[in-house]
N, C-alpha and C positions, 0 to 999 in steps of 0.2 A: 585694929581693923586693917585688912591689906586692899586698897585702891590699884586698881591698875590704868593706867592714861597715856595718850601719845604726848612724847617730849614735844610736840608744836604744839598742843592746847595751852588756854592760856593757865597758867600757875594759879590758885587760888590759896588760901591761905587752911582753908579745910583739906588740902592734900596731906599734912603734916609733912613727915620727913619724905622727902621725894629724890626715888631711888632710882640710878639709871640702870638697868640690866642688859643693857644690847653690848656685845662685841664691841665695835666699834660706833665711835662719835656720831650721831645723827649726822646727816649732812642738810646745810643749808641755814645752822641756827649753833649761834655762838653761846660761851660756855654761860653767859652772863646771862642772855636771853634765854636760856631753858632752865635756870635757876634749881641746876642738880646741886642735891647738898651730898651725896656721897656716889660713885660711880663703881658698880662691882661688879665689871664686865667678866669676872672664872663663872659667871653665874651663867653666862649666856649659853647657848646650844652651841658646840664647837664649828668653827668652820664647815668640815664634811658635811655634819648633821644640817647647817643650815643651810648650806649649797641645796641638797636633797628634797628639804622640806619647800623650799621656794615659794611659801604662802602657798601652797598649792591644797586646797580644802577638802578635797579627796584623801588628802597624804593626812591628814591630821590625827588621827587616833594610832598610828605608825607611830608618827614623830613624838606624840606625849610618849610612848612606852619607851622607844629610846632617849626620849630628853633625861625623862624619869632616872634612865638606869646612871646616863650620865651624871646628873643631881647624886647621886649616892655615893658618889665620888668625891663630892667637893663637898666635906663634909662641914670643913670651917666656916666656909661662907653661909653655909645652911644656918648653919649654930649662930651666928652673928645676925642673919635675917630672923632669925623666930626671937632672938634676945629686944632687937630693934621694935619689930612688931609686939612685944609685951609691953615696952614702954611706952610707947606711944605710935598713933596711924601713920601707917605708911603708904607710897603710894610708890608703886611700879613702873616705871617710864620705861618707853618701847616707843621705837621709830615706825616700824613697819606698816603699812596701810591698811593691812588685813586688822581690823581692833578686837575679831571674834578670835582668830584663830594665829596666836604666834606665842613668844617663849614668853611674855609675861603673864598672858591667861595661864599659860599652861606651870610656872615658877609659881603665881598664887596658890591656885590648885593641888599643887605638890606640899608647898609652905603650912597650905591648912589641913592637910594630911596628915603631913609629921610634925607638927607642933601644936 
């Protein structure tokens, strides 16, 4: 099963392996306090693509088609998340504030697509 959660919520122990996907380090919250067990930031939406998309909710079915095309690219990563997610729950961490509309809804969505 794939979980998707903001890295500030608290950790619970039914997250199972808790995956950070963003670019870059949340800010505001240390590595020990977000209790990331693996960080696979190729997975994120590139720079550009996330400059662009700026949580902006209008932009969001744009941004899945291009995140998407991007994900088809990284194909290893792909293959290592859907391996992860068969053994056991995972859970998606993502800083952004938007929690309807950013790259870890949209990385689940893709995940349980292709896998």
């Amino acid at each position: 099963m794939i979980k998707v959660k903001r890295v500030y919520d608290e950790p619970l122990e039914e997250d199972g392996l808790r995956i950070l996907v963003d670019r870059l380090w949340p800010r505001g919250i240390s590595k020990k306090d977000a209790k990331v067990d693996l960080w696979i930031n190729e997975v994120a939406p590139s720079t550009d693509l996330r400059k662009w998309f700026n949580h902006e909710d209008p932009k969001w079915q744009e941004f899945r088609k291009k995140y998407f095309l991007e994900l088809k690219e990284r194909k290893e990563e792909i293959k290592q998340l859907i391996e992860l997610k068969g053994e056991e729950d995972i859970t998606l961490l993502f800083s952004a504030k938007n929690e309807e509309h950013n790259n870890a809804v949209a990385l689940k969505e893709y995940l349980e697509e292709v896998g």
